[in-house]
C-alpha positions in Angstrom: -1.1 -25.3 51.4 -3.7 -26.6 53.6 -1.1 -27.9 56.1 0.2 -24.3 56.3 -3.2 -22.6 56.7 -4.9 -24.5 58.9 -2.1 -26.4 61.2 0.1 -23.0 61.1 -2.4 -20.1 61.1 -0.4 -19.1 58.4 -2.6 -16.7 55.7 -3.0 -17.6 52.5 -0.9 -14.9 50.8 2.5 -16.0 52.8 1.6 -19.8 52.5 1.6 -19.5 48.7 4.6 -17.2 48.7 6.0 -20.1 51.0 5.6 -22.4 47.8 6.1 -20.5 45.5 2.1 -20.5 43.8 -0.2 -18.0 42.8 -2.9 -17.2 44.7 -5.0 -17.5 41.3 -3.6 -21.2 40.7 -4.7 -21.8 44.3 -8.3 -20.8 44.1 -8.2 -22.5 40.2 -10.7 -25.3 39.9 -9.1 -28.5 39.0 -9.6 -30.1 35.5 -10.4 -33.6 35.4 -7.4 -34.8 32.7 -9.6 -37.7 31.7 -12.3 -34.9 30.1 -9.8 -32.5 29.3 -7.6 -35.1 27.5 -10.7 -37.5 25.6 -10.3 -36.8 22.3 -6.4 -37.5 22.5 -7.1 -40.8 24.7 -9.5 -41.6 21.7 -6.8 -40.8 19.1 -4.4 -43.0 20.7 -6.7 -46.0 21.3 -7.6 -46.4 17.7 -4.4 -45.7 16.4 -2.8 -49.1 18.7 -5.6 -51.0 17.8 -4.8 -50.6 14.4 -1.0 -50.4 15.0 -0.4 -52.9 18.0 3.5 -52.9 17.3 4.0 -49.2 17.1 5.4 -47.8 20.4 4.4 -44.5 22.3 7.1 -41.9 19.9 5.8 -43.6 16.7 2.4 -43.1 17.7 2.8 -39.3 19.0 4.9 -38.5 15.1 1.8 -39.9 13.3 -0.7 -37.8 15.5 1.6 -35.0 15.5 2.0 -34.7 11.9 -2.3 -35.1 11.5 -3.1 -32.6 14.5 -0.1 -30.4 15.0 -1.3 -28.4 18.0 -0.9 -32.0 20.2 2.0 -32.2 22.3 3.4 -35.3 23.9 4.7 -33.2 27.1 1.0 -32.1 27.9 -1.2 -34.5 26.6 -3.4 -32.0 25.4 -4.0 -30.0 22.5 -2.4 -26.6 23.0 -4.0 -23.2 23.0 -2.8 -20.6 20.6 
């Protein structure tokens, strides 16, 4: 988007068409995953410490079945 902007003089409205993102998404602060994601990390960590043989699917069924909003394709709890 930058490249487009500033090395193109293109405006911001036709460089995010150009993409294909929203103008919104574009002016969206970044989350820092490591924050948004802590109490999963934390989850995860405890469970292969006390687990050390249980791989990454075994590990995202238990959690699942505890804390169903989780989801293994996000990382993150979801939000209903």
């Amino acid at each position: 988007m930058r490249y487009l902007v500033e090395v193109h003089a293109r405006p911001l409205r036709r460089s995010c068409d150009c993409v294909g993102l929203s103008r919104a998404a574009w002016y969206w602060p970044p989350l820092d995953w490591t924050v948004r994601d802590a109490e999963l990390i934390a989850a995860l960590a405890g469970l292969v410490e006390d687990h050390p043989g249980w791989g990454f699917w075994k590990c995202c069924k238990f959690l699942r079945r505890r804390r169903s909003e989780w989801n293994h394709k996000s990382e993150s709890p979801r939000v209903s």
